[in-house]
N, C-alpha and C positions, 0 to 999 in steps of 0.2 A: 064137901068136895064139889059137888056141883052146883051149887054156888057159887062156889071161888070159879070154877068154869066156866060158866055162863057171863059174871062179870068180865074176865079177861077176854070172850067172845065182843062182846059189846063194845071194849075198849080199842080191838082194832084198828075199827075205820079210822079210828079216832086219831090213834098213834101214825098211820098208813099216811092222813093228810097233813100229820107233823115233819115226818120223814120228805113228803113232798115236797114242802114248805120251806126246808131246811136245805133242798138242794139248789143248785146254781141252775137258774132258766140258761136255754140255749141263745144266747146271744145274735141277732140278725148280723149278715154282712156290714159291716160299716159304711159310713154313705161313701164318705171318700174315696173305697175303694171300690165301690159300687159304682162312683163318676168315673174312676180312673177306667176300668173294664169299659163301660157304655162308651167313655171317649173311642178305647181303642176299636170296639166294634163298629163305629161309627164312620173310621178309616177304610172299609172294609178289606182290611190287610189282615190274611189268615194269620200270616206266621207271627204279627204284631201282639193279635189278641190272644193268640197261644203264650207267648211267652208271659206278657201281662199278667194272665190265668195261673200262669206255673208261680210265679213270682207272690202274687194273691193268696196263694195255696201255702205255699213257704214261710207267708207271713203270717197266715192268718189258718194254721190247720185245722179247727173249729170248724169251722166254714168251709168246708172243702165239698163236700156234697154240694153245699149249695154253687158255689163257682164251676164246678163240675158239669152239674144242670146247665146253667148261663152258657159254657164253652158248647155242651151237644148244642143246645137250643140254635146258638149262632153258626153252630157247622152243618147242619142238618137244612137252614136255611139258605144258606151257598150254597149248598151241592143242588137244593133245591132251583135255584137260580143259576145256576149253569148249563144243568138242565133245560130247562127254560129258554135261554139263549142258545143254546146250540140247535133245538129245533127248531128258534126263528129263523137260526142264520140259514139252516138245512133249507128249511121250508124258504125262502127269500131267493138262495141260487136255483131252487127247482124253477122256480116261477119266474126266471130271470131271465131279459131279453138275451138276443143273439151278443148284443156288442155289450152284454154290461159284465162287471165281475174280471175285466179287463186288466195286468196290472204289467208293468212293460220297464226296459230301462236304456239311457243309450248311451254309448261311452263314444268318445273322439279324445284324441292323442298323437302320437306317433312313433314309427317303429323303427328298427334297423335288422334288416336281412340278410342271411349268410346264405352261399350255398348256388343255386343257378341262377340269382341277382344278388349283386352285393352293394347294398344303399340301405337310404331312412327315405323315410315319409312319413305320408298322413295315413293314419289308420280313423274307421269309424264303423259303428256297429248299432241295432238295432235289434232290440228283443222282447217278443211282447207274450202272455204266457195268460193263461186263464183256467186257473182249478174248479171244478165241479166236486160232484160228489162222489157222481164215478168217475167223469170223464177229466185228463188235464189236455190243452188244448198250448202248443207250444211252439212260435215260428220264430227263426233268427234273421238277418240278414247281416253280412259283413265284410267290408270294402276295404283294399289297402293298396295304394296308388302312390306311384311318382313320377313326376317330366320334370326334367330340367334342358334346355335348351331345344325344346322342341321334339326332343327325343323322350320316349316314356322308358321307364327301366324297371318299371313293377307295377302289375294291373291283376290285381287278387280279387274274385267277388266270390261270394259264395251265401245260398240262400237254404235254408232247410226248412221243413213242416214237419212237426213228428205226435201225432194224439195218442193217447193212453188211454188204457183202459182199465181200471181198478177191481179185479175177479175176487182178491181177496184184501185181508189187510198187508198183505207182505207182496205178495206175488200181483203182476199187470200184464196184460199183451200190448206192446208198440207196435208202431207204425210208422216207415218212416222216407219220407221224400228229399233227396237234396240236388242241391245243383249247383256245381264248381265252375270255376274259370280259371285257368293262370296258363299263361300264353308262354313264360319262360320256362314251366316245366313241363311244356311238349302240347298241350291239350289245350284248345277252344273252345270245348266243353263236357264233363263229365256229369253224369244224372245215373245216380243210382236212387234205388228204390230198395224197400227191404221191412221183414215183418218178424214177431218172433216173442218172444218170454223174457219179461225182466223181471228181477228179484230185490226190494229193499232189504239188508241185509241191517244196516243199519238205520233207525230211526227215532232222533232224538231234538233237541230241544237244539242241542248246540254241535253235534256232529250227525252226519246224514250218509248213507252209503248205497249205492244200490248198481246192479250188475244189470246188461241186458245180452242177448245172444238171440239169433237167426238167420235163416238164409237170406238172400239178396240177389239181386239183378242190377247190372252197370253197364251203361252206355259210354264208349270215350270217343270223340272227336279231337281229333289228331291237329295239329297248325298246317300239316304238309296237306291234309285232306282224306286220308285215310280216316276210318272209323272200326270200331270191335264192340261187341255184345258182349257180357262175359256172365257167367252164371258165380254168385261169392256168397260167403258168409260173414256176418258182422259179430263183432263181441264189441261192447261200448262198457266203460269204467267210469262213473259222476260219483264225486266226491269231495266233501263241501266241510269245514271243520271251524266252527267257530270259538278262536282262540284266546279271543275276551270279548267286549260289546263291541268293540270298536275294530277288530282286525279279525280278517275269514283268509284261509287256506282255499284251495279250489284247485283239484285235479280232474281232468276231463280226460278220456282216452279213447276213443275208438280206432278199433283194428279189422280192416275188411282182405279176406286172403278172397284173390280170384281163382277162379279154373280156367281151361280154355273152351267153355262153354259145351263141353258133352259130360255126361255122367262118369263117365272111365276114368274122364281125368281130375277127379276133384283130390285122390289124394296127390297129383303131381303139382301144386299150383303154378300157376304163370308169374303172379304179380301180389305181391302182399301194403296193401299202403294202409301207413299208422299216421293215426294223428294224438299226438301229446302236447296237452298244455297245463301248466304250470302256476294258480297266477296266486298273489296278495293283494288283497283290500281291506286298504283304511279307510272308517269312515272316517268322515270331516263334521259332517253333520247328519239329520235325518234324511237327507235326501240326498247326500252329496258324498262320493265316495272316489279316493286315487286309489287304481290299479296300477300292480307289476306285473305283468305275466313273459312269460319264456315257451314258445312253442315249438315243437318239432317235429317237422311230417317227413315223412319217410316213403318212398317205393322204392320194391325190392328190383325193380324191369322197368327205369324208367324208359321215355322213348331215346331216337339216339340221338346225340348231342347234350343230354340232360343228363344230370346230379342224381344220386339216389336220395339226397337229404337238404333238407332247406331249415335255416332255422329264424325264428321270428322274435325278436325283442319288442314290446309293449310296454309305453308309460300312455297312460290315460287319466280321462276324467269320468265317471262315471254318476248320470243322474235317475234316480229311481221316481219313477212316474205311476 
């Protein structure tokens, strides 16, 4: 009996390396499907080489560890590279002169006005904007005028500054300077000033939301010569909806209620003035984009002689610089 034992120990290995021999080796990825993956990673288009990989997998289940490997390998290396790139770009605006990182756009067109002038004209606007990393840096200006026969019957300019400031990822403090003109609804010049808390509400690739709210201080110069201080608060609405590559939503709103400049009276307001606007753009090209927009500004006190509502029709051309 041990004998027969001992032979049958010995004959193991023996049998062990038949049994080896006898099974199917693990077959390498195929080349061709090896070029086809390397093509796709070579696009370096994520979602391409994904699905390649899934497809590879499907075809070829064997082989699935190994295409598995290849996809982390290739994803591990992006994220890598994004990385990468975002700290150049970070580190590039830190180090970055006063004027540069500049990006701006200007629209010219024309309008038709309802309301305490009733005409069209030329509209034209300017806007130039500069993000940082905390700071965004953001100034408008925009004119809408018309004379015909020596007589002018709409002379609109209006200029604002307003810088941000980035506390968190959602939450900013504004800042905010502007300066109006329009001689048909009562005022040669109004300058308010105002500071306060605004909220990204929404932030996304192709729709953007964000609230802001504070107090305020307003200067009005009257046509007759008269002038008022008035102490207010602003609530502003930016809202921006991109509804394919080519065509953007945009609602704009600010809302400033005045007092009559003492504390007692901020719940009685004097004067509430809204501004709403309305617009669509299509692009045309990279750089080249028609606007519609519908505007409507409001005061609740205008002065006497004047409308409480004026409304603004916009066709333009808008070019991004």
């Amino acid at each position: 009996m041990n004998a027969i034992i001992g032979v049958w120990i010995k004959a193991l290995p023996v049998a062990g390396a038949l049994i080896a021999l006898s099974a199917p080796a693990h077959a390498e990825l195929p080349a061709p499907v090896r070029a086809m993956i390397d093509a796709a990673i070579a696009t370096g288009d994520e979602n391409k080489v994904r699905t390649v990989a899934e497809i590879a997998r499907d075809t070829y289940p064997s082989d699935g560890d190994e295409i598995t490997a290849i996809l982390a390998t290739f994803e591990a290396e992006m994220a890598a590279r994004r990385v990468a790139e975002a700290q150049a770009k970070e580190d590039a605006i830190r180090t970055a002169g006063l004027f540069d990182y500049w990006k701006g756009k200007g629209e010219f067109g024309g309008f038709r006005a309802t309301g305490n002038s009733n005409n069209t004209g030329i509209t034209t606007s300017l806007t130039v904007e500069r993000a940082g990393i905390d700071w965004r840096h953001k100034l408008t200006g925009r004119a809408d005028y018309q004379r015909a026969s020596g007589v002018t019957t709409r002379e609109q300019f209006l200029g604002r500054y307003e810088p941000n400031f980035n506390v968190s990822e959602r939450f900013y403090i504004y800042a905010l300077a502007q300066y109006e003109r329009d001689r048909f609804q009562g005022f040669s010049g109004r300058y308010a000033v105002s500071g306060g808390i605004g909220y990204q509400a929404l932030k996304k690739d192709d729709i953007q939301l964000s609230m802001k709210a504070g107090p305020a201080y307003r200067v009005i110069e009257f046509v007759d010569g008269r002038s008022e201080s008035r102490i207010a608060g602003l609530v502003g609405i930016d809202f921006d909806w991109d509804i394919t590559d080519r065509l953007k939503l945009t609602q704009d709103t600010n809302a400033v209620a005045e007092t009559g400049g003492s504390a007692i009276a901020i719940i009685d307001s004097r004067n509430t003035s809204i501004d709403l606007t309305t617009g669509l753009n299509a692009k045309i090209n990279s750089s080249l984009s028609a606007r519609l927009s519908y505007a409507i500004e409001y005061n609740s006190n205008p002065p006497p002689g004047a409308v409480q509502t004026d409304t603004l029709s916009r066709m333009t051309l808008i070019y991004d610089f």
